[in-house]
Backbone bond lengths (Angstrom), bond angles and torsions (degrees), N, CA, C in turn:
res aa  C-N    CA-C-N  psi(-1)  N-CA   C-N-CA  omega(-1)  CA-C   N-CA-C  phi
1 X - - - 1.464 - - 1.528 110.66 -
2 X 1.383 108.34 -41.01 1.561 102.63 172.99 1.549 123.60 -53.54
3 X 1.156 121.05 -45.15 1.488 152.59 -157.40 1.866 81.82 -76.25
4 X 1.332 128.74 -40.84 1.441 118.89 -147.90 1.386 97.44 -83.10
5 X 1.596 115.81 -55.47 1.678 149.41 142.59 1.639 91.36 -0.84
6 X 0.931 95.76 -123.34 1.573 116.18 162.02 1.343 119.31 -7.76
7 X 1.477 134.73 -14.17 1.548 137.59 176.16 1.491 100.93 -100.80
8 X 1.676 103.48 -42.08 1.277 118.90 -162.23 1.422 106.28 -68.65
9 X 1.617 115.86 -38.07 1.611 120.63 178.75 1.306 97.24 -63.35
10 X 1.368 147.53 -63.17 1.351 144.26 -116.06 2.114 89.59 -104.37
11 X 1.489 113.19 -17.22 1.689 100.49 -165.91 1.900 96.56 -104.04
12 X 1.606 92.51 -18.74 1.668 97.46 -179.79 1.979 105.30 -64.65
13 X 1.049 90.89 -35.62 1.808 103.45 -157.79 1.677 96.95 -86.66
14 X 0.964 119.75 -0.14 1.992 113.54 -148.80 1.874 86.80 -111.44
15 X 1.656 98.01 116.92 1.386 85.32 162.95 1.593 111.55 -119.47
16 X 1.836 94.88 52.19 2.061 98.50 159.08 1.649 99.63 -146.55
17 X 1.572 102.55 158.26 1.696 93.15 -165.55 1.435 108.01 -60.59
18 X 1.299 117.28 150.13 1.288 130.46 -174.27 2.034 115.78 -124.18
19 X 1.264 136.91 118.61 0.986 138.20 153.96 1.250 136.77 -82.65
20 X 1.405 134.19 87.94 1.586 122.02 153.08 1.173 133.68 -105.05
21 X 1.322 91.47 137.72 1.795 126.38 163.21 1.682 122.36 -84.16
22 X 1.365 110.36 120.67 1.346 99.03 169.24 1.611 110.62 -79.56
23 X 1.142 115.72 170.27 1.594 127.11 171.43 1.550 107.24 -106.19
24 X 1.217 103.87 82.66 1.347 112.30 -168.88 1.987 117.55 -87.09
25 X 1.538 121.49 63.71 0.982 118.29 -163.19 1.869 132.39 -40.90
26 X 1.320 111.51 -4.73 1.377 111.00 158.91 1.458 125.48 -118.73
27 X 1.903 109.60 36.20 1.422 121.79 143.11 1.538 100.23 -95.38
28 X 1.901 124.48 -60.27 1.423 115.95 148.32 1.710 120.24 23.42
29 X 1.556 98.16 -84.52 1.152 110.89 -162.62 1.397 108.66 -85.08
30 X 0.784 146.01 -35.49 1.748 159.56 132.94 1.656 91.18 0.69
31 X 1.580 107.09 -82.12 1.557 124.07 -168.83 1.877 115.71 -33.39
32 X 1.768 91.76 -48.32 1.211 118.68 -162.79 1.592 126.56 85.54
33 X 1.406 90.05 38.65 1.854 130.16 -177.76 1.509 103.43 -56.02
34 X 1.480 103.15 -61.07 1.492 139.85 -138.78 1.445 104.72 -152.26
35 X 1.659 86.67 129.19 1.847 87.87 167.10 1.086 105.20 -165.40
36 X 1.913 112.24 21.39 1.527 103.90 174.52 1.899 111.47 -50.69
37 X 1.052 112.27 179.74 1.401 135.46 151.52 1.745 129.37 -81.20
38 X 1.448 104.70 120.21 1.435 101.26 -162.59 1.798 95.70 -63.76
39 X 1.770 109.84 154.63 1.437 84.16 149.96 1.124 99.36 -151.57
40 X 1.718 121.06 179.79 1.254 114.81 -152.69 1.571 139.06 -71.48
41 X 1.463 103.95 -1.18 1.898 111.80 167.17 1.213 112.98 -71.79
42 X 1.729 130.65 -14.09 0.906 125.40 -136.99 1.905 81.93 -104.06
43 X 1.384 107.61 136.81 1.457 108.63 -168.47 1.903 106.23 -111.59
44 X 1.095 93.31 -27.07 1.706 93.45 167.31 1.523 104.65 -134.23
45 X 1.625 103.88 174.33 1.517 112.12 -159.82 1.783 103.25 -84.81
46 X 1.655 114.39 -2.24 1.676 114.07 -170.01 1.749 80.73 -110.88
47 X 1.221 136.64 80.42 1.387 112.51 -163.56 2.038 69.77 -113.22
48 X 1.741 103.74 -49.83 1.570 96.96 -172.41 1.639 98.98 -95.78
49 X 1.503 118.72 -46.76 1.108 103.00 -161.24 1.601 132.43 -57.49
50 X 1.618 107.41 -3.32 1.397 113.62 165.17 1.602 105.85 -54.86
51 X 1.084 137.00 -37.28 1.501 135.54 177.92 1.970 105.61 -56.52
52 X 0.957 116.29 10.84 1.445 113.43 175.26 1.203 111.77 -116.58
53 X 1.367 119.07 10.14 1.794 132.57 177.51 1.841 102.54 -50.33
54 X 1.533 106.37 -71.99 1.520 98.68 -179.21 1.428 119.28 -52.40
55 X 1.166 123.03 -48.05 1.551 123.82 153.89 1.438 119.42 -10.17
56 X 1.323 103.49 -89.14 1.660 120.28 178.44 0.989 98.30 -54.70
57 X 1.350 152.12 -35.02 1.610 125.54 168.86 1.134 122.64 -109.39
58 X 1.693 95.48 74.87 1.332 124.20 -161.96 1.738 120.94 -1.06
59 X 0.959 120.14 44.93 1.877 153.08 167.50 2.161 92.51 47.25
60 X 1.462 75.67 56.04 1.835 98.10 -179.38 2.199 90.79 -134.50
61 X 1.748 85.52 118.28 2.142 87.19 151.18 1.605 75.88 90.55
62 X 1.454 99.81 -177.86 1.882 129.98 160.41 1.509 94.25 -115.33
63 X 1.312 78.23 149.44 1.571 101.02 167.20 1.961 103.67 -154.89
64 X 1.302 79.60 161.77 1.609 93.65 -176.21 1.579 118.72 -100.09
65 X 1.327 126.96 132.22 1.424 130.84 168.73 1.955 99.20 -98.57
66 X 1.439 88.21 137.79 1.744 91.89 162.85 1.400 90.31 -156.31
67 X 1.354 100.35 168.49 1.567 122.05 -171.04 1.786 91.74 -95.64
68 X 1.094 99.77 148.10 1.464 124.63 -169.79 2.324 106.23 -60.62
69 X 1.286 101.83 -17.22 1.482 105.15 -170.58 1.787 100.75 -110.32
70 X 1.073 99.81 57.82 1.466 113.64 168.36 1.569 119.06 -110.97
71 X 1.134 139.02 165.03 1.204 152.69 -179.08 1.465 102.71 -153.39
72 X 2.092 111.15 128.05 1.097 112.64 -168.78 1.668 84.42 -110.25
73 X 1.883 103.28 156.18 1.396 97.06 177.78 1.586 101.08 -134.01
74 X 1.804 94.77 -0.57 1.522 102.50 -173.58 1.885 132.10 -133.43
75 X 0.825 153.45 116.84 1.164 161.02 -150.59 1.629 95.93 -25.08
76 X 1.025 134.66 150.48 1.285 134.57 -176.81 1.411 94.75 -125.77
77 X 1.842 126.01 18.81 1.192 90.86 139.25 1.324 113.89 -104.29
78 X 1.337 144.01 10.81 1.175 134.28 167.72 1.792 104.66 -48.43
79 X 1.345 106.50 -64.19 1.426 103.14 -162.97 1.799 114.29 -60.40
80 X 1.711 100.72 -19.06 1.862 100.58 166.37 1.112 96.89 -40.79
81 X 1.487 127.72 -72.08 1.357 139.52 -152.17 1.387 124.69 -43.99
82 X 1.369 116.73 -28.04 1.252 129.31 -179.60 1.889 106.61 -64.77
83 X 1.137 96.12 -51.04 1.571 113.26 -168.38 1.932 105.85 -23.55
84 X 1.092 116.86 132.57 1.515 125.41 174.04 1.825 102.29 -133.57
85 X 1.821 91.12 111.29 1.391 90.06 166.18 1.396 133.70 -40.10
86 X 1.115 128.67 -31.19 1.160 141.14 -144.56 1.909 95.12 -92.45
87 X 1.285 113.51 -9.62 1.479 100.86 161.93 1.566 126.09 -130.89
88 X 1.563 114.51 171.20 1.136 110.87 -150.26 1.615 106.80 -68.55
89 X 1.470 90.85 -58.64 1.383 114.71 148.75 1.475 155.03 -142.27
90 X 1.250 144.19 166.42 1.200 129.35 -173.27 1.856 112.96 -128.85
91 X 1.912 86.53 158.74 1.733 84.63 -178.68 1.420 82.64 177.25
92 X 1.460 89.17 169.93 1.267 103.26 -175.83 1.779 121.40 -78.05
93 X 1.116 97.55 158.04 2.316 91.22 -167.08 0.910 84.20 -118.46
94 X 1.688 122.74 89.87 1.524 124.11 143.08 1.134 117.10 -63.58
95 X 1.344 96.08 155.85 2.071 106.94 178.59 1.853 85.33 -124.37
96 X 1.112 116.46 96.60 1.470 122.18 -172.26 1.687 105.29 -147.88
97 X 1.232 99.11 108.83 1.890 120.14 163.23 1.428 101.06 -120.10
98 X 1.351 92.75 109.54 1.671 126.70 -175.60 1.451 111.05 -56.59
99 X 1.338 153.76 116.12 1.850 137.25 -169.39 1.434 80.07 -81.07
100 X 1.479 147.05 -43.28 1.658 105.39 -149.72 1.544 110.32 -70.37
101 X 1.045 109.73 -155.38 1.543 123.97 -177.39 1.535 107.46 -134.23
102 X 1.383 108.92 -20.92 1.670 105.46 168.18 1.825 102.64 -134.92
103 X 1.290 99.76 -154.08 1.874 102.11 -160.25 1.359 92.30 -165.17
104 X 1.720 110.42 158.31 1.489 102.31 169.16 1.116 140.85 60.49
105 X 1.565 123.74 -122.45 1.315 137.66 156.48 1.548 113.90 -108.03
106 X 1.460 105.17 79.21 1.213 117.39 166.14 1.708 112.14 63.54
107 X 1.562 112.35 -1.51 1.369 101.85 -178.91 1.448 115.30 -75.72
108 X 1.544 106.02 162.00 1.685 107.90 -166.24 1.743 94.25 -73.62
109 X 1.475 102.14 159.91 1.686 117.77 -176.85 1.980 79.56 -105.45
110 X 1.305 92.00 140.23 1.574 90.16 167.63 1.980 94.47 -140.11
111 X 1.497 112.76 145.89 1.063 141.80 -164.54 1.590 103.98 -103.64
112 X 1.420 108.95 112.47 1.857 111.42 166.93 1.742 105.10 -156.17
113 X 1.153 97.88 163.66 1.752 107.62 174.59 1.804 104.41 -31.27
114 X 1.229 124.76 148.44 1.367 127.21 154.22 1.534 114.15 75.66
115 X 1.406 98.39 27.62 1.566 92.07 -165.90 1.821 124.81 -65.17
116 X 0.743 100.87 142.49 1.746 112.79 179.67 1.879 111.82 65.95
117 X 1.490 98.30 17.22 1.502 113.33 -165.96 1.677 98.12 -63.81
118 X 2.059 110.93 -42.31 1.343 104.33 -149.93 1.807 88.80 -105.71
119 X 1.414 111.92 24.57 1.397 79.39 150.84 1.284 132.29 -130.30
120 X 1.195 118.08 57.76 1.495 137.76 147.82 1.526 123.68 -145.56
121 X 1.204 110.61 71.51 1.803 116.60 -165.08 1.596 114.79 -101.18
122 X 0.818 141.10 100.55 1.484 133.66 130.37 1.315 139.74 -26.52
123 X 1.654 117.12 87.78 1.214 125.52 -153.01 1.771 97.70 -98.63
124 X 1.072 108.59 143.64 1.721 125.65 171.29 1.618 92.86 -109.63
125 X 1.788 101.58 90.04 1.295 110.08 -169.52 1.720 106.42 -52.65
126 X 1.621 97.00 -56.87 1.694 105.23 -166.71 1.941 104.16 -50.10
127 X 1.223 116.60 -11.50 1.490 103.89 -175.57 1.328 114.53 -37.10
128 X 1.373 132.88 145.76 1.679 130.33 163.94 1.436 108.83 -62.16
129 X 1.170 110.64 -42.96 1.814 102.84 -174.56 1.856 101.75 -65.08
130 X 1.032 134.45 -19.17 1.166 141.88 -122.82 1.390 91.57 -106.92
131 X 1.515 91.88 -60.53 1.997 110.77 164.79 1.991 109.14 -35.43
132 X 1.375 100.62 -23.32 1.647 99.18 176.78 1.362 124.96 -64.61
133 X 1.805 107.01 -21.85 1.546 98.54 -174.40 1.750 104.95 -104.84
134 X 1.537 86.21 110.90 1.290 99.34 176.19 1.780 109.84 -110.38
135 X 1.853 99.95 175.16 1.402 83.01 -167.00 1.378 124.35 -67.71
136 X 1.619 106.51 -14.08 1.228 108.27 -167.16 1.434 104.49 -93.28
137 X 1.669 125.95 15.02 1.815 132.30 168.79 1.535 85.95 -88.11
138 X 1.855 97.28 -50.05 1.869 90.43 -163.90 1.341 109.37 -44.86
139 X 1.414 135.96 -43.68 1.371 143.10 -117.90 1.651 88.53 -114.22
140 X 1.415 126.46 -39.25 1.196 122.56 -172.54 1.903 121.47 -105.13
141 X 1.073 87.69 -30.48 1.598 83.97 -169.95 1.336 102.36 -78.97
142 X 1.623 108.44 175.34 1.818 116.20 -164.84 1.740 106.53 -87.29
143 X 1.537 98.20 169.27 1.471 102.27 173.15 1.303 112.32 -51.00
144 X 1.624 116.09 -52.46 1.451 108.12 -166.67 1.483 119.20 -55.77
145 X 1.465 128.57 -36.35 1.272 151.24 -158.29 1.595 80.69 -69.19
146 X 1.596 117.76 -82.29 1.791 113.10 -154.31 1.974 87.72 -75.64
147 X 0.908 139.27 -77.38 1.539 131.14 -167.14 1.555 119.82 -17.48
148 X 1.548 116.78 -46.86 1.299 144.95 172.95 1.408 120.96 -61.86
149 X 1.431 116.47 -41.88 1.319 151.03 163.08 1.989 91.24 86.23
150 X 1.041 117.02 72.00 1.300 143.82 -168.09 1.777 110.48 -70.64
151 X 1.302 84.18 -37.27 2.195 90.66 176.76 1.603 102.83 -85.03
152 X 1.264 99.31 8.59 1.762 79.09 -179.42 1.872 105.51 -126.71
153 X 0.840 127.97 161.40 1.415 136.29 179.34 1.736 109.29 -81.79
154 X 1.113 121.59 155.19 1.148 125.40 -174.57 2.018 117.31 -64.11
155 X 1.252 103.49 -48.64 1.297 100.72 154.79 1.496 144.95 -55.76
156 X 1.727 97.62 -6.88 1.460 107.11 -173.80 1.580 114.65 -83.00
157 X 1.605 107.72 -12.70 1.381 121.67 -161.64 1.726 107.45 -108.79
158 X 1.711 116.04 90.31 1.311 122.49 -172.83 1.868 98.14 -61.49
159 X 1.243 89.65 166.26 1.800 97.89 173.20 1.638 99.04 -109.90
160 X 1.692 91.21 154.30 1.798 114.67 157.08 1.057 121.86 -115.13
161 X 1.267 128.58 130.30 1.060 110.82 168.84 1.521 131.38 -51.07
162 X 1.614 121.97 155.56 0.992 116.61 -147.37 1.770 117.42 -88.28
163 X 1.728 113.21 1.13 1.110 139.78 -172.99 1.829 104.66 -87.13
164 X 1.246 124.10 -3.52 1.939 141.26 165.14 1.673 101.74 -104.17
165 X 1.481 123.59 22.69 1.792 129.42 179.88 1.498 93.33 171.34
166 X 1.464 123.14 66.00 1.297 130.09 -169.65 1.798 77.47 -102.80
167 X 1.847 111.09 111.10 1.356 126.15 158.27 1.410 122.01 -50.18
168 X 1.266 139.30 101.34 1.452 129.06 177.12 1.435 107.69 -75.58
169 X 0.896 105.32 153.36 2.008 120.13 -152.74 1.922 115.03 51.47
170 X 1.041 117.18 9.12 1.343 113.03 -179.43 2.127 102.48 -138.49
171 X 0.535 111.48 -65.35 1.368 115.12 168.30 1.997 122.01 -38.80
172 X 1.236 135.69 95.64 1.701 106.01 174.42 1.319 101.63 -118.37
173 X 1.631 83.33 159.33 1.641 117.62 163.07 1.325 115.21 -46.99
174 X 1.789 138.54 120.89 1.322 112.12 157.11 1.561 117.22 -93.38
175 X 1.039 117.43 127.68 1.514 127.18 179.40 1.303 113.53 -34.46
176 X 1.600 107.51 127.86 1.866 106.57 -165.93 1.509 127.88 37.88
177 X 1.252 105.88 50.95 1.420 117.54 172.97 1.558 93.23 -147.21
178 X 1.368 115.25 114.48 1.359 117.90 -148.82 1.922 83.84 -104.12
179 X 1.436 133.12 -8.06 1.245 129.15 169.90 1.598 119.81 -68.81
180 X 1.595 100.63 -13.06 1.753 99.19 -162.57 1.881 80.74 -101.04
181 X 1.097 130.35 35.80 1.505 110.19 178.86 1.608 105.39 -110.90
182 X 1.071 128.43 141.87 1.056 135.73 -177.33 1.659 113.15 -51.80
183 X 1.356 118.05 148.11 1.685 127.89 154.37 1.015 129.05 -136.38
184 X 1.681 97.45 15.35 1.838 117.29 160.06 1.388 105.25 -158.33
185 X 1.480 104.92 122.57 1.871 90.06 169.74 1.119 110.44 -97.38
186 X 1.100 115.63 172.25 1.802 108.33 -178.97 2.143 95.21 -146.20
187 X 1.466 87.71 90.44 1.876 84.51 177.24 1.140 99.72 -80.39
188 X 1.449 116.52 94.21 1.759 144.04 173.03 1.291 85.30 -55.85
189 X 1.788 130.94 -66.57 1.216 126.09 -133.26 1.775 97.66 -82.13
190 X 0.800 118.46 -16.97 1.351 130.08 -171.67 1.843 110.60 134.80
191 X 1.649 107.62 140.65 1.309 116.63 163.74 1.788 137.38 -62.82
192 X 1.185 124.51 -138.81 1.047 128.68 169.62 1.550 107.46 -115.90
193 X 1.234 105.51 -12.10 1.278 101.77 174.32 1.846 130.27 -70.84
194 X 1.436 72.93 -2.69 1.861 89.58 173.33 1.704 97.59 -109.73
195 X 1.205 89.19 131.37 1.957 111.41 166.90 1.812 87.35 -50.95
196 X 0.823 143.88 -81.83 2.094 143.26 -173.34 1.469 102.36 -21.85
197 X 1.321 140.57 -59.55 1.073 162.73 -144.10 1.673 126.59 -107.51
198 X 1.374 101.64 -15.17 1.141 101.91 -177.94 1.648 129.76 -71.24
199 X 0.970 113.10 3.18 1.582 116.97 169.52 1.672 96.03 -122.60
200 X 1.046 149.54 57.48 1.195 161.99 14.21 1.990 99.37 100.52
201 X 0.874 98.05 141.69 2.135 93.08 158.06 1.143 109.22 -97.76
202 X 1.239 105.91 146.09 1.664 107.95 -162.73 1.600 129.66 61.87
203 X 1.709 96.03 17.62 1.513 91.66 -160.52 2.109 102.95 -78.72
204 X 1.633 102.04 -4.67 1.250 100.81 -165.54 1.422 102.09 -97.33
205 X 1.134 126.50 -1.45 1.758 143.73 148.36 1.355 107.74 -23.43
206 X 1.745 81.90 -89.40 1.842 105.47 -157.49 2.028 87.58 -65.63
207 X 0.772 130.04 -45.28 1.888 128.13 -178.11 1.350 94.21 -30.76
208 X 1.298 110.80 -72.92 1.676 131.43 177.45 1.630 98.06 -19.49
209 X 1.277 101.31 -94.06 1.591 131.26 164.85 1.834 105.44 -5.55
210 X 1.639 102.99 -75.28 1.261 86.85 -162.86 1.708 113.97 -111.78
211 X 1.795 103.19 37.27 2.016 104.93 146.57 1.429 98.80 -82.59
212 X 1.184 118.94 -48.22 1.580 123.82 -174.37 1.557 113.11 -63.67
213 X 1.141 140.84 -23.11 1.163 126.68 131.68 1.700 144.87 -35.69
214 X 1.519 74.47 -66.88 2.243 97.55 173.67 1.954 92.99 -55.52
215 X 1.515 114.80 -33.56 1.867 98.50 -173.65 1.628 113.09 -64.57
216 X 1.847 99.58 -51.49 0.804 108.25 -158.73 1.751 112.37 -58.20
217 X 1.574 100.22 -20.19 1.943 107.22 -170.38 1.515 92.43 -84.07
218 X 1.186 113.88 -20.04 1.471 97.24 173.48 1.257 129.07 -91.73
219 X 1.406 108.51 -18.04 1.932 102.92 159.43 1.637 118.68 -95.20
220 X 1.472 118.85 4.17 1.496 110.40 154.14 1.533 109.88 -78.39
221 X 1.148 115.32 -31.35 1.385 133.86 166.22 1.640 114.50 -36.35
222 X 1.196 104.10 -64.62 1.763 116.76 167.35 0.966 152.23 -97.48
């Protein structure tokens, strides 16, 4: 439901054609994409296989990775616009140490350099460094290495502003400053789609978001 939410914000709001793909890790493994071993920090099933984005688009164009618990509130081509060839990739550089101790559904929150950096990235597939993540880097190397973005140099990684990965409970609004308002939320800590979470900030957003979804599937429906 998040993933549907979350497609539905970003194709409602978009006025240029838009394609998504989920990263569905047990087609992945089907393919013979992916075959690491889950293990237990790992809190969703795209935790590595998001590192196969340039891959899957056959390391041709940019394309965008985001984590499935997003809410779009803003044209997604504004944020095209940002894009500068000249890096490998881009995202936003949070400086974010999370207070809970878990997330979601009870999964553990774990704390390292760059946190919540790689999940909303803008990849410049054709990059040469970029050509490095293959499945068998995805499949073998450590969290810190792809999370960190470790094959690339520090200059290789453009910034977004932080209002396209606006943190709910960590990120704020400044009052009448219409720049500090979000045009992506990202309920890191968990959505509304969890009974824990449901009074949430912004939780009356994505609600919004996804009756108007459930209508709209029901009059293509009929």
């Amino acid at each position: 439901l998040a993933y549907e939410v979350c497609r539905h914000s970003i194709l409602k709001r978009s006025s240029v054609p838009v394609e998504i793909t989920p990263i569905v890790q047990s087609d992945l493994r089907e393919k013979g994409l992916y075959w690491r071993e889950r293990n237990k920090l790992e809190s969703t099933e795209f935790s590595f296989s998001r590192f196969l984005t340039p891959y899957l688009a056959n390391y041709n164009g940019w394309a965008l990775f985001i984590d499935c618990d997003f809410l779009y509130l803003a044209d997604i081509k504004e944020l095209m616009e940002l894009i500068d060839d000249k890096y490998a990739i881009m995202c936003v550089h949070h400086d974010y140490t999370p207070k809970e101790t878990t997330k979601m559904d009870g999964a553990v929150q774990t704390l390292y350099p760059r946190k919540n950096w790689s999940s909303m990235v803008l990849y410049n597939c054709g990059h040469p460094k970029n050509k490095g993540l293959t499945p068998e880097v995805v499949n073998n190397q450590t969290g810190a290495f792809l999370h960190r973005f470790q094959w690339l140099e520090d200059d290789e990684i453009g910034s977004i502003p932080s209002i396209w990965n606006f943190l709910e409970g960590h990120n704020k609004v400044v009052e009448n400053d219409s720049k500090t308002f979000p045009k992506a939320i990202h309920y890191t800590r968990g959505g509304p789609w969890f009974e824990a979470w449901k009074n949430c900030e912004f939780a009356d957003l994505w609600l919004n978001e996804m009756h108007d979804y459930i209508e709209e599937t029901k009059l293509n429906a009929s």
